[in-house]
C-alpha positions in Angstrom: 16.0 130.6 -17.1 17.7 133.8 -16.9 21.2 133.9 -17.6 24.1 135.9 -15.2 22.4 139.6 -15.1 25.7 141.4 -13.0 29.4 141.0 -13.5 31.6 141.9 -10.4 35.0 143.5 -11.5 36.7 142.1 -8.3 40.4 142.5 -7.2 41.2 140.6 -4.2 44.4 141.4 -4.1 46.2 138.2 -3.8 49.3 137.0 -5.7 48.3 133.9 -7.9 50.9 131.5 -6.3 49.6 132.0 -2.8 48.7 128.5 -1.4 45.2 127.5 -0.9 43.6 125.9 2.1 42.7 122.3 1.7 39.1 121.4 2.9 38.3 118.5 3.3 34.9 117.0 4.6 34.4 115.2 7.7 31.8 112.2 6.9 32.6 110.0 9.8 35.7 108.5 8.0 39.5 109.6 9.3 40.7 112.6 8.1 44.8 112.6 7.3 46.7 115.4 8.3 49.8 115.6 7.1 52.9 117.6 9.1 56.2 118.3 8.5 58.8 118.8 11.7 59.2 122.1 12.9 56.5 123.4 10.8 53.2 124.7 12.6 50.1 123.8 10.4 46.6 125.2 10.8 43.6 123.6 11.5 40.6 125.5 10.6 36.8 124.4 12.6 33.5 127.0 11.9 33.5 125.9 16.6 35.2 125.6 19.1 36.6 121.8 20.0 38.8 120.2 22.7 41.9 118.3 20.9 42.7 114.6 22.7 46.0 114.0 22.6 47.5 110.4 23.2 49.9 110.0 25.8 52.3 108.5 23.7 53.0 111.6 21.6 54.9 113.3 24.4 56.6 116.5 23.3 56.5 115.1 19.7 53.5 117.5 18.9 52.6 121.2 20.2 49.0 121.5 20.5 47.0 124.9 20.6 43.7 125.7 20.4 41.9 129.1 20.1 39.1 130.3 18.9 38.0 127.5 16.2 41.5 127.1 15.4 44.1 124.6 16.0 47.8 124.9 16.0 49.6 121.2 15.4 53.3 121.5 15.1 55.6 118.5 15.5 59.3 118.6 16.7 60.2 115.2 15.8 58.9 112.5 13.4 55.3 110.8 14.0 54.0 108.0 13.1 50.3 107.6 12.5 48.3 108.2 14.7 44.6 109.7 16.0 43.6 112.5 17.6 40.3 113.2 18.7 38.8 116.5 18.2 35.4 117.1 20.3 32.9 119.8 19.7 32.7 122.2 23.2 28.9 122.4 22.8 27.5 119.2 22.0 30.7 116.6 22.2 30.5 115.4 19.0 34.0 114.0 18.0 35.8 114.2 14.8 38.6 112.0 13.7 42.2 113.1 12.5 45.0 110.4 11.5 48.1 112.7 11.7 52.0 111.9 10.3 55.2 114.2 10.6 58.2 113.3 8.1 61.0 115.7 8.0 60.9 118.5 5.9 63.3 118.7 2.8 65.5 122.0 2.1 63.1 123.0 -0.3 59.9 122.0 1.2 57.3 125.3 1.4 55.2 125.9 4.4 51.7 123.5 4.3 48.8 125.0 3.6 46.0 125.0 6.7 43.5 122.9 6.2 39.7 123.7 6.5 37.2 121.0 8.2 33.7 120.7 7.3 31.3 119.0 8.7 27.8 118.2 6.3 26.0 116.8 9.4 26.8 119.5 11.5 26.2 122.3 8.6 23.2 120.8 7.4 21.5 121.1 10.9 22.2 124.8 11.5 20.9 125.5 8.0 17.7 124.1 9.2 18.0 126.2 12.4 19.0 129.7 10.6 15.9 129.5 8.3 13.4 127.6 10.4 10.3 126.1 9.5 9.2 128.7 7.7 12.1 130.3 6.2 12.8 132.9 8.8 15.9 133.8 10.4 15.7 133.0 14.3 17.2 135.7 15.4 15.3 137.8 13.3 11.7 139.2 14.0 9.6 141.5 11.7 10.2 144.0 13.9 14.3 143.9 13.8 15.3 145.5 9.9 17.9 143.7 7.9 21.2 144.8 8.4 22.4 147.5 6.0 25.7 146.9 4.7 27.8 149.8 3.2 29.6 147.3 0.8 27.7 145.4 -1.3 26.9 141.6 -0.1 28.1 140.2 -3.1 32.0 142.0 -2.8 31.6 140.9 0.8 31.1 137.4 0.0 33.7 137.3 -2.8 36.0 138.6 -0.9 35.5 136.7 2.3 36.1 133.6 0.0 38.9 134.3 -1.7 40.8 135.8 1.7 39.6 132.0 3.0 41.0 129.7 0.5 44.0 132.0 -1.0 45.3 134.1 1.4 47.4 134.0 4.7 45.0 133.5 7.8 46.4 136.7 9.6 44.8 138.2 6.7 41.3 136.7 6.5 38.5 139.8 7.6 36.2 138.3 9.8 32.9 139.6 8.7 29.6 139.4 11.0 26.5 137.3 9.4 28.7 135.0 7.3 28.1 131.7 7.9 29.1 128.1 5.8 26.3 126.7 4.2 26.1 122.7 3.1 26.7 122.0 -0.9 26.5 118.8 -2.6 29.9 117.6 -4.2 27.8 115.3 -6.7 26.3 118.7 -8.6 26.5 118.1 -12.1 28.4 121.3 -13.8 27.9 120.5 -18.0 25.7 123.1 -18.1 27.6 125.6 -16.2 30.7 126.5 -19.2 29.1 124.2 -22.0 31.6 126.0 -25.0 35.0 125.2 -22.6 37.0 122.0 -21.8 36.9 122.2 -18.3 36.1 120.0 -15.2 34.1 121.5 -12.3 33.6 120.4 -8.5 31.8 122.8 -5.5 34.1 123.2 -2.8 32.6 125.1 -0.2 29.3 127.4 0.1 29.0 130.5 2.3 25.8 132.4 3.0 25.1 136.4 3.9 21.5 137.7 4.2 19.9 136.3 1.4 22.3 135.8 -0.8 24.7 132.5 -1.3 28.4 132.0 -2.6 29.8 128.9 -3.8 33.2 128.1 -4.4 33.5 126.0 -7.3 36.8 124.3 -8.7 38.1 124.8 -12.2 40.3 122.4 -14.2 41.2 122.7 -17.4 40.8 119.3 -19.6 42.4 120.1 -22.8 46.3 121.1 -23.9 45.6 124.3 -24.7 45.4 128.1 -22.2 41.7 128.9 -22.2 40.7 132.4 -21.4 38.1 133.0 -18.7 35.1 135.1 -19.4 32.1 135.2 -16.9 29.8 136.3 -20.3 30.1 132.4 -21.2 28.5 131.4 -17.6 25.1 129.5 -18.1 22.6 129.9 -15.1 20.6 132.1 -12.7 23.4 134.0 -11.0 23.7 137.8 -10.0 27.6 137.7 -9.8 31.0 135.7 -10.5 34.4 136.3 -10.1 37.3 134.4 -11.3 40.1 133.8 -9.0 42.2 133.6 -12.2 41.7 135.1 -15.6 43.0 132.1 -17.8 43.9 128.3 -17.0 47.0 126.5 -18.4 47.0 123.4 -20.1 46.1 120.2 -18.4 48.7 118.9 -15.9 50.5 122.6 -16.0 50.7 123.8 -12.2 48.4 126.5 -14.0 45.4 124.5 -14.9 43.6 125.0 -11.8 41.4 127.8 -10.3 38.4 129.1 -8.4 34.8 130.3 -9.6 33.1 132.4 -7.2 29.7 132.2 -7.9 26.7 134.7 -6.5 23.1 133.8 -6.3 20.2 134.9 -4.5 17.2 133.6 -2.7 18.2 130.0 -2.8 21.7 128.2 -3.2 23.7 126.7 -6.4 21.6 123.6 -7.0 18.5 125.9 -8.2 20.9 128.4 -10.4 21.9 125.8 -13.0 20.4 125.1 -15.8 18.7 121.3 -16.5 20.9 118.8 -18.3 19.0 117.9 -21.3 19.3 114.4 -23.0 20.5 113.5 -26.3 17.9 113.2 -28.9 17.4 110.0 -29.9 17.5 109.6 -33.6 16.4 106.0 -33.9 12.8 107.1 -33.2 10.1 109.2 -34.5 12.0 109.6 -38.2 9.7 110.1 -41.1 10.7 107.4 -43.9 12.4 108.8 -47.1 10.3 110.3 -49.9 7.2 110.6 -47.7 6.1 107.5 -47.0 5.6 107.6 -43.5 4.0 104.5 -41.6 4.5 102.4 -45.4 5.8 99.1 -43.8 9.0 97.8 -45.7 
């Protein structure tokens, strides 16, 4: 298994303390959206939907839509209730339980929130490669697109603008496209020689090469110090969104690892987990005498 062959120096140029963008994954269970009066929060879709709005709400809540993105601002106080987003194309619905409290003096802006759909993704991944592994929209006779950045900055980039910085700010870049990742992938492998938890968050994909976000926490009470040397798997670039994590339960224990590979997603990069050798078996008996029965 070959070990990470490219390390991309990579400054995004975002502050550390910018707020991230909650995803979270619709699996035909409610999603909670959280408001606070007079603040406009985002809603971020990879499609365009229709937003039902109950009757009852009134002028309580602004509702916009535009281009894969709603705007959900409430003026007064709200108690729970659904709204119904519906896809434009195919009518499937999605399920959001919203609230609105008042905001406190020193309450900071919410961060948008990002809505994935594994159902939805896992279908146009089928589509985009095809029986046979071929891009649809993409004979033998039409030449892959030739990028004068290279796909991996793109990528990294595109990712960190998504989950770190403000929207206004995100570049859209043509060919990206989310692509499904299991949250059950087992990490041990990944930073064996650090204390630290990891989760996949989201997965883009550009040509033939795949970026997943993956989740950092430290575990022990000490600052560890990041170094993309220590990674263990097939991978052709990673980026840290930090350089070090504070200890655990410090606002600074958290970050993002942005991590390249190529030809096939994250789930193929790692390496296996082995098991624990078992030392109750297969022992040869002291001073040589195997097999002697006691």
């Amino acid at each position: 298994m070959k070990r990470m062959g490219l390390l991309i120096a990579l400054f995004v140029g975002l502050a550390s303390s910018s707020s991230a963008t909650e995803i979270l994954r619709w699996q035909r269970v409610p999603l909670p959206i959280h408001l606070m009066v007079g603040q406009e929060r985002v809603i971020l879709m990879d499609r365009n939907v229709r937003v039902g709005v109950p009757a009852v709400l009134g002028e309580r809540l602004r509702v916009q839509s535009a281009g894969g993105a709603i705007y959900l601002r409430a003026n007064s106080p709200i108690e729970p209730t659904r709204l119904q987003l519906q896809d434009a194309e195919n009518g499937a619905l999605i399920l959001l339980d919203i609230v609105a409290v008042p905001a406190t003096t020193d309450q900071s802006p919410l961060e948008p929130v990002r809505i994935i759909d594994d159902e939805q993704l896992t279908l146009r991944s089928r589509d985009h490669d095809g029986n046979a592994g071929v891009h649809p929209e993409r004979t033998e006779e039409t030449p892959r697109p030739i990028h004068t950045t290279p796909v991996a900055v793109m990528l990294t980039r595109y990712a960190a603008q998504s989950l770190y910085a403000p929207l206004r700010s995100v570049e859209p870049v043509h060919g990206i496209a989310p692509v499904p990742v299991s949250r059950n992938l087992a990490f041990e492998t990944l930073l064996p020689m650090l204390p630290v938890r990891a989760r996949a968050l989201i997965a883009w994909r550009l040509d033939d090469h795949w970026l997943t976000a993956i989740k950092l926490t430290n575990t022990d009470d000490r600052w560890l110090t990041l170094d993309p040397r220590a990674l263990q798997g097939d991978f052709v670039a990673a980026a840290f969104q930090h350089p070090d994590l504070g200890p655990a339960g410090n606002s600074t224990d958290t970050t993002v690892l942005y991590l390249i590979t190529r030809g096939h997603g994250i789930a193929e990069a790692l390496l296996p987990v082995i098991s624990p050798f078992d030392s109750s078996t297969n022992l040869p008996a002291p001073n040589g005498d195997e097999g002697k029965q006691p």
